[in-house]
LORO-465625 format. One record per residue (C-alpha): x, y, z. Coordinates in pm, whole numbers, plus 50000, padded with zeros to 5 digits. Each point is the difference from the previous one (the first is absolute). Layout:
BEGIN
XYZ;...
END
This chain:
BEGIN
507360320861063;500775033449848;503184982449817;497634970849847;497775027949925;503105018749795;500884969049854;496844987549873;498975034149839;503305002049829;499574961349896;496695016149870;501255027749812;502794980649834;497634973849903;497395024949807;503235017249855;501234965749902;496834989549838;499595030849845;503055006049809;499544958949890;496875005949854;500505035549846;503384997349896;500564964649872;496274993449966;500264971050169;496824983750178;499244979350342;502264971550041;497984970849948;499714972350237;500884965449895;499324980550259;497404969349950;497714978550150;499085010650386;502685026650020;498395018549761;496435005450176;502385004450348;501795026349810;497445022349877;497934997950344;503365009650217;500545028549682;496215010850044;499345004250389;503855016649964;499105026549741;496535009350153;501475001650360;502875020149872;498285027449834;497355002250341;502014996650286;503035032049848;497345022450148;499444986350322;503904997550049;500625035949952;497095006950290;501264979450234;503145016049944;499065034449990;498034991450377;502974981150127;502185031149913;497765023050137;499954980150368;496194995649924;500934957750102;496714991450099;498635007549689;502664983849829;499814968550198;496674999949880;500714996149632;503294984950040;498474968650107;498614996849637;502505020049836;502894973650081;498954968149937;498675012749628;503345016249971;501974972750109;498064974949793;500335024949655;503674994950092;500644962149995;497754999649735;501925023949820;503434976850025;497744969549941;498685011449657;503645012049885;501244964450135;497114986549773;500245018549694;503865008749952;501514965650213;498044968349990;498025006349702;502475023449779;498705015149678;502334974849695;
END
């Protein structure tokens, strides 16, 4: 756990770097999605629950962390039972919209 916890905050911090120095360098915007018909509802609902479970669960991850490494595991069982399944599901998500956006529906 604590090297998918590593990974995904430096996934994190290269993506906000990334996205930063696209839009405030090169002043370039969101990549637009071109998908059409029922992919495109399906895309912005997987895009939506993945952006507002994103930004809520980083929070919760770095408690049950922090309890976990302090040996305080009943707590953390506690909220690790939520924790991980939002986590997990942020994650697939995650691969699901790049799959979406950059793969089966590239921008032409």
């Amino acid at each position: 756990m604590l090297t998918a916890s590593t990974v995904s905050a430096l996934f994190l911090i290269c993506y906000v770097t990334y996205h930063a120095i696209r839009t405030s360098y090169f002043g370039l915007g969101p990549t637009r999605f071109t998908g059409e018909g029922i992919a495109r509802p399906i895309y912005f609902t997987i895009l939506t629950s993945h952006t507002i479970l994103a930004a809520g669960v980083a929070p919760f991850v770095i408690v049950t962390l922090y309890r976990a490494l302090k040996g305080n595991f009943e707590k953390h069982k506690r909220i690790a039972r939520y924790v991980y399944p939002v986590w997990l599901y942020v994650s697939i998500t995650g691969v699901v919209v790049y799959w979406m956006l950059y793969q089966m529906y590239p921008a032409k």
